[in-house]
C-alpha positions in Angstrom: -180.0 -166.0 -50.2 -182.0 -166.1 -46.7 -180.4 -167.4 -44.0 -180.9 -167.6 -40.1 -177.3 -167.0 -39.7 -176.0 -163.2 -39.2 -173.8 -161.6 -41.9 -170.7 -161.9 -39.6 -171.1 -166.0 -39.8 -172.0 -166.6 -43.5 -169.2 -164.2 -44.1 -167.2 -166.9 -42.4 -169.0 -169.7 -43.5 -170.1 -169.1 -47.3 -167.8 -166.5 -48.7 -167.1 -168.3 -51.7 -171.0 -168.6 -52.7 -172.1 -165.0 -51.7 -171.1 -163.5 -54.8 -173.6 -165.7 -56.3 -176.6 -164.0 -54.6 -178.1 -160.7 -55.5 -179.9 -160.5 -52.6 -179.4 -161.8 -49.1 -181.2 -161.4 -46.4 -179.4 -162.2 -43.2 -180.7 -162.5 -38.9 -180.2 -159.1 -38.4 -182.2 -158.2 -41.7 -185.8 -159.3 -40.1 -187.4 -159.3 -36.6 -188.6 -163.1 -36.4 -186.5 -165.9 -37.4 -187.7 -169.4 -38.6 -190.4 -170.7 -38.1 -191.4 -167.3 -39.3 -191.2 -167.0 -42.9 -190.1 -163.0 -42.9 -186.4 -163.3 -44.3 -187.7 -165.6 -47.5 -191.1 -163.6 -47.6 -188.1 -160.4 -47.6 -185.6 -162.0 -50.1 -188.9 -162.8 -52.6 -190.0 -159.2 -52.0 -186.1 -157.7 -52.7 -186.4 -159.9 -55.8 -189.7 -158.7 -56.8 -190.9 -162.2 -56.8 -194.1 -164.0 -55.3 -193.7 -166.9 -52.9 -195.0 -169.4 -56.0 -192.0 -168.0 -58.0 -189.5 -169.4 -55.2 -188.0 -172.1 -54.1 -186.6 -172.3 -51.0 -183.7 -175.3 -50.0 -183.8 -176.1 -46.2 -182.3 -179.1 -43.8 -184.4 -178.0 -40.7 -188.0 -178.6 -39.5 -188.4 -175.0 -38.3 -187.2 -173.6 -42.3 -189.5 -175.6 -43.8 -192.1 -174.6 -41.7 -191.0 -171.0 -42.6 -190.9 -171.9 -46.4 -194.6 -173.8 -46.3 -196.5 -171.3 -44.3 -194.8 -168.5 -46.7 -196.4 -169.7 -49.7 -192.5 -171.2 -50.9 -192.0 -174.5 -52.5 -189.4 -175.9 -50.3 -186.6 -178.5 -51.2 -185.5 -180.3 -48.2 -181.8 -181.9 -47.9 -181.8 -185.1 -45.6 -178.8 -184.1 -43.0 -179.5 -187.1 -40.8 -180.0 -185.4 -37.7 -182.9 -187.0 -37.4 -185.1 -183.9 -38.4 -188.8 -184.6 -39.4 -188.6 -183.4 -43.4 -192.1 -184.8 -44.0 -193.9 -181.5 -44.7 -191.7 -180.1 -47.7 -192.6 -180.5 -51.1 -189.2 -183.2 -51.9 -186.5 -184.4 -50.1 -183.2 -185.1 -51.5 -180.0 -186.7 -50.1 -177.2 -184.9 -51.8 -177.6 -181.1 -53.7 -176.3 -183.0 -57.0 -176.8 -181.1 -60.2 -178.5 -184.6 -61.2 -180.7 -184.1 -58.3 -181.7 -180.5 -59.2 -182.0 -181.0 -62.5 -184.6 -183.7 -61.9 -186.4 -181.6 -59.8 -187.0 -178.8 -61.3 -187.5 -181.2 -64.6 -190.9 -181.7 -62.3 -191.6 -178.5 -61.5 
């Protein structure tokens, strides 16, 4: 898990998915935030992972910036706020296990 948001607020947000990460990298974990890749270049590194062996889901022009200048394969969800998606690899409407089972199917 890499998020923009400090630990404090996915605490808050996401404490029922947490437990699901081994690693998470949160704001106060790197020095530049999106469009900076540094938390999903850390989270790949804590993982002992390339960038090519990652895929990073974002809904925000800024963390797919992050994700493509990384080196990341990056999954985009459509959030209709009018963001401009254009530069990740796919874009999805709904994270649907039909949906990431397809994709990755094309990975």
């Amino acid at each position: 898990l890499a998020t923009a948001s400090t630990q404090k607020i996915a605490l808050l947000l996401g404490r029922d998915v947490l437990d699901y990460f081994e690693v998470k990298v949160f704001a106060e974990d790197i020095i530049n935030g999106k469009p900076d890749p540094e938390m999903f270049l850390l989270a790949a590194k804590q993982m002992h992972l390339d960038a090519l062996d990652c895929v990073v889901f974002e809904d925000s022009e800024s963390g797919i910036t992050a994700a493509k200048s990384g080196g990341f394969m990056c999954v985009a969800k459509d959030n209709n706020q009018g963001q401009n998606l254009k530069k990740a690899d796919i874009v999805i409407k709904e994270y649907m296990a039909k949906n990431l089972k397809e994709i990755f199917d094309i990975v």
